[in-house]
C-alpha positions as CSV (number, residue, x, y, z in Angstrom):
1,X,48.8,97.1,170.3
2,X,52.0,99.5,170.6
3,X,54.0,96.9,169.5
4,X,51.7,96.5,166.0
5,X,52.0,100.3,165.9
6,X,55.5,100.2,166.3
7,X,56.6,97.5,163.9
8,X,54.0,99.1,161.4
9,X,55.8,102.0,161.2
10,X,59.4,100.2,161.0
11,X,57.9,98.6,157.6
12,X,57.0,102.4,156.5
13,X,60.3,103.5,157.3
14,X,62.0,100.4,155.6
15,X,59.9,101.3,152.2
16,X,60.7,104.7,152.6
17,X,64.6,103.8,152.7
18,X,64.4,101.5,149.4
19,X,62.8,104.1,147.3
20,X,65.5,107.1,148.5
21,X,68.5,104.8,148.0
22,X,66.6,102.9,144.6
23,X,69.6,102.9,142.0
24,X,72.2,103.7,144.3
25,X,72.7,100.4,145.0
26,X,73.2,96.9,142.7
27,X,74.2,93.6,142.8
28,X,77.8,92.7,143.1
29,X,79.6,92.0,139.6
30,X,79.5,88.2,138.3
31,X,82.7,87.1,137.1
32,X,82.6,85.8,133.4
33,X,84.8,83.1,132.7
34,X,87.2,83.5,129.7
35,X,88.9,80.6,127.8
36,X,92.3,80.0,127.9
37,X,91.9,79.0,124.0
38,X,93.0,81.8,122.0
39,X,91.0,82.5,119.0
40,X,91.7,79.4,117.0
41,X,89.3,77.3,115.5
42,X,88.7,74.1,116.8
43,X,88.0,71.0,114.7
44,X,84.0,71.8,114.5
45,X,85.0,75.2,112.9
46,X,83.9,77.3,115.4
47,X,86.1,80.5,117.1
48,X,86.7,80.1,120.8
49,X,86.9,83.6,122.7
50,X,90.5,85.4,123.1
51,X,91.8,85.6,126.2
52,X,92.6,88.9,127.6
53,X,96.2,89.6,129.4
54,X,97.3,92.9,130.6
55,X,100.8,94.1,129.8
56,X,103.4,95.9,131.9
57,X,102.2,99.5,131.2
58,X,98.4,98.5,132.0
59,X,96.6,98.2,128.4
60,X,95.4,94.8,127.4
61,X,96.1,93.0,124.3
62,X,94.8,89.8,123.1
63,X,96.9,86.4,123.3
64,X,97.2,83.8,121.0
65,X,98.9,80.4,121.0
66,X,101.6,80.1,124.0
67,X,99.8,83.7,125.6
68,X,101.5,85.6,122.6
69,X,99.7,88.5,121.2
70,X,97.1,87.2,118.3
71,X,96.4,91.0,117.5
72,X,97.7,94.5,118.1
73,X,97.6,98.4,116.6
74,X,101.8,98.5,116.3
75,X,103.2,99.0,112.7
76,X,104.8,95.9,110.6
77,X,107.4,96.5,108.1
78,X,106.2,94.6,104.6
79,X,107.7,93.7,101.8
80,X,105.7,92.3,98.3
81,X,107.9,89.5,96.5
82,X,109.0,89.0,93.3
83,X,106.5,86.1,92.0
84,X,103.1,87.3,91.3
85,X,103.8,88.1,93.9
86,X,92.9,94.1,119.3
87,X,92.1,92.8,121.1
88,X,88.5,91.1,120.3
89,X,86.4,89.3,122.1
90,X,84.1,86.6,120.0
91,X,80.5,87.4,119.7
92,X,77.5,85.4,119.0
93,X,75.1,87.2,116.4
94,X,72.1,86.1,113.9
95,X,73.2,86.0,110.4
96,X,70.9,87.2,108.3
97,X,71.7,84.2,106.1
98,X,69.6,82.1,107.8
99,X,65.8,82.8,109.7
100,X,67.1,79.8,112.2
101,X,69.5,80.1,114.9
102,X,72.8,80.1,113.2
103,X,75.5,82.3,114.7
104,X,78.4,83.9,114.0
105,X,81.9,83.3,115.8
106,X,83.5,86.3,114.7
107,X,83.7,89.9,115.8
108,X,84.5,92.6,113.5
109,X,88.4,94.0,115.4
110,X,89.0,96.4,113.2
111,X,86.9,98.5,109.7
112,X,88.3,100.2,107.3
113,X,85.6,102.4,105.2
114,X,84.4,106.1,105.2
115,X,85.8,109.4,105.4
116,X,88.3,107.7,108.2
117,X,89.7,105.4,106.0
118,X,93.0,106.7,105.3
119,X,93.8,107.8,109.6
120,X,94.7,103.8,109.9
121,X,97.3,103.0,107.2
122,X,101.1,103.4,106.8
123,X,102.0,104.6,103.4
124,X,104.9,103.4,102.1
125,X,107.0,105.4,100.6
126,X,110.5,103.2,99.9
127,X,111.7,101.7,96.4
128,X,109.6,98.8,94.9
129,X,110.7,95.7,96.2
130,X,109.4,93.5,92.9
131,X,111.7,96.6,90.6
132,X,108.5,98.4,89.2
133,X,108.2,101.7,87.4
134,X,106.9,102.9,89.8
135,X,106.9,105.7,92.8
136,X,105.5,105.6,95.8
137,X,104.1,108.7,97.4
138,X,103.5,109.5,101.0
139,X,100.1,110.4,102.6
140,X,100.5,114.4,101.6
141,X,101.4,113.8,98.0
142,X,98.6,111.2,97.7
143,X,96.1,113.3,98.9
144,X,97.4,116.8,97.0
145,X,97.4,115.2,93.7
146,X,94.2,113.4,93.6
147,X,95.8,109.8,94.1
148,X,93.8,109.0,96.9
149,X,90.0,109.9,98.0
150,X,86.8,109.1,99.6
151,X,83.0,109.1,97.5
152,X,80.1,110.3,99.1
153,X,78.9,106.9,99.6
154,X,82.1,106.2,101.8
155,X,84.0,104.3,99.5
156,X,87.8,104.6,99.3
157,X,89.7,105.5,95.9
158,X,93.5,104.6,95.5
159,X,94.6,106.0,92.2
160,X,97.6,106.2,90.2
161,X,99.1,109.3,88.5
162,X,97.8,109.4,84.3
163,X,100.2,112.6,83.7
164,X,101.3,111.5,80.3
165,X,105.0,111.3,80.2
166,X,106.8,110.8,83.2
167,X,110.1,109.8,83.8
168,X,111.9,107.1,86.7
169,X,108.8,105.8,88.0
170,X,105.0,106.5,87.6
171,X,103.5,107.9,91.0
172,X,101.1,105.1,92.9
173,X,99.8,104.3,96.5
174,X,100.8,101.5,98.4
175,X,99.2,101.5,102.0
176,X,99.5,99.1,104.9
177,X,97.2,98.6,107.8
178,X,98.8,99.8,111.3
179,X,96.9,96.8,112.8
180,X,98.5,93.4,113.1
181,X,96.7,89.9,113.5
182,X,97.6,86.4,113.5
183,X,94.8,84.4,112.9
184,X,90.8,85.5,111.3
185,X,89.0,86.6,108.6
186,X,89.9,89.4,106.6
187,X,87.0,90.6,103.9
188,X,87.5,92.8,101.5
189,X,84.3,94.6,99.5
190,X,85.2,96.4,96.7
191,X,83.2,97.5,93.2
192,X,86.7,98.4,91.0
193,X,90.3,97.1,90.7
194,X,93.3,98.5,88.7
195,X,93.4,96.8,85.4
196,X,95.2,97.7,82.0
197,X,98.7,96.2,80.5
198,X,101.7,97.3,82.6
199,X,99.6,97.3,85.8
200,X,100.3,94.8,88.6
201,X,97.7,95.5,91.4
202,X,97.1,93.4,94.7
203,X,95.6,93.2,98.3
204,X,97.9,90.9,100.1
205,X,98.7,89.9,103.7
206,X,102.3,89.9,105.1
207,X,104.5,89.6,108.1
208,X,107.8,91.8,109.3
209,X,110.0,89.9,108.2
210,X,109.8,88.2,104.7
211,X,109.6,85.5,104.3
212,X,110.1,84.0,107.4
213,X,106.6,85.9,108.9
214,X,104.8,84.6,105.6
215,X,102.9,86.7,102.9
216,X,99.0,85.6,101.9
217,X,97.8,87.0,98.5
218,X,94.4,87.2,98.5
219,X,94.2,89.6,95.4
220,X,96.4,89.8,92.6
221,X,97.2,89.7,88.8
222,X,98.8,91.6,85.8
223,X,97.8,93.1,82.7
224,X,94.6,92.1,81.3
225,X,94.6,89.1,83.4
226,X,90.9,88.6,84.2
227,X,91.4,85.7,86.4
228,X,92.4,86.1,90.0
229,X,95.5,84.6,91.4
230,X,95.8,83.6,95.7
231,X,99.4,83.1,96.5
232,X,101.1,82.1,100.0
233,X,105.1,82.5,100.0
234,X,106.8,81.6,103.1
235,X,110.2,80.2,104.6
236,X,111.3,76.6,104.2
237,X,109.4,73.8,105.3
238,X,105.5,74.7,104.0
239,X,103.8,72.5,100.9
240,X,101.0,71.8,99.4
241,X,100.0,68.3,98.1
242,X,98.5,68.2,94.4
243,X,96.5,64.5,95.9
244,X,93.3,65.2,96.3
245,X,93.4,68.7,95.9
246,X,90.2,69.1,93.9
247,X,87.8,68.2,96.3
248,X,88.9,70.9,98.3
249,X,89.3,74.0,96.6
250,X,87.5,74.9,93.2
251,X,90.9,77.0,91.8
252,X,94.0,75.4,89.8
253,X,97.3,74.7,91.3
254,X,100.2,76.9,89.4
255,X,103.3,75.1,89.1
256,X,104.8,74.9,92.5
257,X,103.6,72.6,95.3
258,X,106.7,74.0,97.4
259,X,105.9,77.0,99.0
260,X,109.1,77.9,99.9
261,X,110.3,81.5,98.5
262,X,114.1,81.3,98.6
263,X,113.7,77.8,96.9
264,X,111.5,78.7,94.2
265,X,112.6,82.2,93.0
266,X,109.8,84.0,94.8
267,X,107.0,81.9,93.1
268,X,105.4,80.3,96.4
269,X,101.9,78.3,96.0
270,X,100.3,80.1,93.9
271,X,96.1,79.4,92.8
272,X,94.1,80.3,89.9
273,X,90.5,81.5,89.9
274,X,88.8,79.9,86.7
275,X,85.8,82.5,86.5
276,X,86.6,85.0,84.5
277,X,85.7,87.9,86.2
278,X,87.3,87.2,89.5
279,X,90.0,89.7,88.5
280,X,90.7,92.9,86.6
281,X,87.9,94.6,84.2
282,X,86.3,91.2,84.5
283,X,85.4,91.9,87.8
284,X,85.0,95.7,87.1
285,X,82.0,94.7,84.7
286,X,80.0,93.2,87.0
287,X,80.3,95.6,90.0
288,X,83.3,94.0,91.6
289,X,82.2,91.3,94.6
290,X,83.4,90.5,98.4
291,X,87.0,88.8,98.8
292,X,87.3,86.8,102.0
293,X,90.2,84.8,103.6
294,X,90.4,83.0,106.9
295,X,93.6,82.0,108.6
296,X,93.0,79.3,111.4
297,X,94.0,76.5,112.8
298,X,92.5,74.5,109.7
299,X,94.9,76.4,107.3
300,X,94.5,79.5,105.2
301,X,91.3,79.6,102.7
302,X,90.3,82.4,100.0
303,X,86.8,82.7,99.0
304,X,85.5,85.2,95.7
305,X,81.9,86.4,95.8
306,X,80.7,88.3,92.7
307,X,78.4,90.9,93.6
308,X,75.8,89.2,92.4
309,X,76.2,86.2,95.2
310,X,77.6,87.6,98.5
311,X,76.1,86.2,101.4
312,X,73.8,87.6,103.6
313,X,75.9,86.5,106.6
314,X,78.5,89.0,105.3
315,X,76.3,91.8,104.1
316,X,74.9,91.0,107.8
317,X,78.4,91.5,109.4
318,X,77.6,88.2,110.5
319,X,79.8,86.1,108.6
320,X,80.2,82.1,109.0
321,X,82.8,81.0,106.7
322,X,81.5,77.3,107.2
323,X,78.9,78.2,105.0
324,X,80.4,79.2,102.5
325,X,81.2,76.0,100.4
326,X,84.5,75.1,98.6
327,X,87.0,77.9,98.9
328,X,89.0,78.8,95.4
329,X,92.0,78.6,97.1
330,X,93.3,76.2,100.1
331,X,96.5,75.5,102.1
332,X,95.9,72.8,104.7
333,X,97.7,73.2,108.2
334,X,98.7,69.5,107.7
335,X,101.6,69.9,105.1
336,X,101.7,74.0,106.0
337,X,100.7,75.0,110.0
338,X,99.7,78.5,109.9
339,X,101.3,79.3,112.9
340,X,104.7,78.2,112.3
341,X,104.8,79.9,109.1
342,X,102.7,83.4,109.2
343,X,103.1,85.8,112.3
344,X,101.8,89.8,112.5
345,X,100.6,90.2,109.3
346,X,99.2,93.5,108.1
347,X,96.8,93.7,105.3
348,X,98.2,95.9,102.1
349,X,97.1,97.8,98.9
350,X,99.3,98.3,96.0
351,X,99.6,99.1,92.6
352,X,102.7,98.8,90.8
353,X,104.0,98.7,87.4
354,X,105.8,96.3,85.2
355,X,108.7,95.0,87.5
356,X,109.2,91.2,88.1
357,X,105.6,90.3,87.0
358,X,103.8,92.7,84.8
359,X,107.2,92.8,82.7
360,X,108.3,89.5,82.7
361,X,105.2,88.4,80.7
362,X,104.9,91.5,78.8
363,X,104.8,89.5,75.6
364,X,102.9,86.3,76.7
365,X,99.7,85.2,75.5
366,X,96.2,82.9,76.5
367,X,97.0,82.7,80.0
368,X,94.7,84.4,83.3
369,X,92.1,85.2,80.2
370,X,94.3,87.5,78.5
371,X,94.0,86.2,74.9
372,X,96.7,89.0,73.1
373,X,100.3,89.6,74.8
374,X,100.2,93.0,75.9
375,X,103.1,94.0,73.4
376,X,100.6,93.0,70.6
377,X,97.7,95.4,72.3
378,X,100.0,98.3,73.0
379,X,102.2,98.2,70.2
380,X,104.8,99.1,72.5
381,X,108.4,96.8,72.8
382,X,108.7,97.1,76.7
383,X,106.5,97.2,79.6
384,X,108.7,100.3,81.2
385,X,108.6,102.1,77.6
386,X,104.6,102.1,77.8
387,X,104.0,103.0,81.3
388,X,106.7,105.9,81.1
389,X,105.3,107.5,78.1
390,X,101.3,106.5,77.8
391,X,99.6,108.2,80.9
392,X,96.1,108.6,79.9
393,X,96.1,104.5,79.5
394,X,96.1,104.1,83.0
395,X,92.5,106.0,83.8
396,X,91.2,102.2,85.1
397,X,93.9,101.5,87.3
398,X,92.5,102.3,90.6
399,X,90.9,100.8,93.6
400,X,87.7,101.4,94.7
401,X,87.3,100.1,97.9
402,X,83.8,99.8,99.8
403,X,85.1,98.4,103.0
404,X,87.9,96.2,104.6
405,X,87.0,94.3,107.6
406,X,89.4,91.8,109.5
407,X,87.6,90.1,112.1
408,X,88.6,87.9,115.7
């Protein structure tokens, strides 16, 4: 009987000891495994994790092929051609495209929207590298003179300066992300784009050291062009093959299948959007749309959405690029491997003027849906004349920018 007692009163004390020390103490940590693959996308189309590596002064950074960073926060130096021209983990998440079980790969490394917008962009401030009439301003001027701003919905506003007569250069923004990435999705949501003869606007990707590091345009165009043009310009070695090219992409090749910039006086590959509102007040007029390219181990794709047509999986945040159908634009990795010919890219806004573009075809006609030569519409014998003296013309060139995303 003492010994019931006794070992009935152990039990008590026992209880008493798990409910004092209840959340004090927890199961050792399980170790995750992480795969050696490094963000690239396999042959199914799906985005293995990034592997996590910690460097000498104890921050960690994300690794891509041969354990070399895929993504970082450091600065790039860019340059735009001549030719018309963090780390992150994957995440599984429902798409809101579907009501099955359908998952997202990617996860969103870095967003660019809201009153924060401009705390995570470089502006550059040297001379135009494509000879524009233009002038760059730095972040002070931008934001003094009106040239840059943020809506109350959260949406970012890159201007350019419509004082009537200037002289050199007409002020404008050109702004460059301080994050770096090789490899992802980068989507761009905007509802306005710089449009008017003498203008030369673009959102474009590019590495340190042109051309060897590569430059993706996903945006770009002159004039009264109202067709969109995607571009990739790199170093010697990269084509494209015209064989079979329509069955995987829904654009039209532009001249060159070498994408070589030295060898083909800056022109690169350069792809055509047929719709005629991918581009300039075309796409303006029907509230702008979602741009999206993707940069794996398949090659580099552009996609255009109208607003109209985005897909949920993107509104979601959720994106699957598989999805998606024919891209407009396509560079396979067979005749042009993205990681021998792109590296560090930052993502860029710019609007210039005239320069090796917007003034070389000042008085050309019927192409990118621009029916009349801008000399004919203007009146005015040279680009530079009309963008020094014609200020109040320029009222839609500007950006308006609902979000930029690039994703891991």
């Amino acid at each position: 009987r003492a010994h019931r007692v006794a070992l009935k009163r152990s039990q008590g004390l026992a209880s008493d000891l798990r409910v004092a020390f209840n959340g004090l103490l927890s199961d050792p940590p399980v170790k995750k495994k992480r795969s050696k693959n490094l963000g690239r996308r396999s042959s199914s189309g799906k985005t293995t994790c990034i592997a996590k590596t910690s460097n000498t002064n104890g921050t960690s950074t994300a690794t891509g092929a041969n354990n070399q960073p895929s993504a970082s926060a450091s600065a790039s130096g860019t340059s735009k051609t001549a030719a018309g021209t963090g780390t992150s983990k994957t995440a599984t998440a429902t798409s809101a495209a579907t009501t099955s079980t359908a998952t997202s790969n990617f996860k969103v490394a870095q967003s660019y929207t809201g009153s924060d917008f401009w705390n995570k962009w470089d502006f550059f401030t040297s001379s135009d590298p494509t000879g524009g009439t233009v002038t760059y301003v730095d972040s002070s001027t931008a934001q003094s003179e009106g040239l840059v701003s943020v809506t109350s919905n959260g949406s970012a506003i890159l201007k350019v300066d419509t004082t009537g007569v200037v002289t050199g250069g007409r002020k404008s923004v050109r702004i460059t992300t301080q994050y770096t990435f090789n490899g992802g999705l980068v989507i761009l949501d905007a509802t306005h784009m710089p449009t008017g003869c003498g203008t030369w606007p673009a959102f474009w990707t590019n590495g340190p050291n042109w051309p060897t590091t590569g430059e993706i345009d996903i945006v770009e165009g002159v004039n009264e062009y109202t067709e969109n043009q995607a571009t990739i310009h790199t170093s010697s070695g990269c084509t494209i093959s015209s064989s079979g090219l329509s069955s995987l992409l829904t654009g039209s090749l532009i001249g060159q299948t070498n994408c070589d910039a030295t060898a083909t006086n800056n022109q690169g590959c350069g792809i055509r959007d047929s719709r005629t509102n991918s581009f300039g007040a075309g796409f303006n007029n029907i509230g702008g749309g979602v741009y999206s390219m993707l940069w794996d181990s398949n090659g580099v794709s552009v996609w255009f959405f109208p607003r109209s047509s985005i897909p949920s999986d993107i509104t979601a945040g959720a994106p699957i690029p598989s999805s998606w159908g024919t891209p407009m634009a396509f560079w396979s990795a067979n005749s042009c491997n993205p990681s021998t010919f792109f590296s560090d890219h930052s993502a860029i806004f710019d609007t210039t003027f005239c320069g090796d573009w917007a003034g070389q075809v000042w008085n050309v006609q019927n192409v990118a849906g621009q029916s009349q030569s801008c000399a004919a519409i203007t009146g005015a014998a040279t680009c530079s004349d009309y963008v020094l003296n014609n200020g109040a013309a320029f009222s839609e060139a500007y950006w308006e920018v609902n979000s930029v995303k690039i994703y891991q």
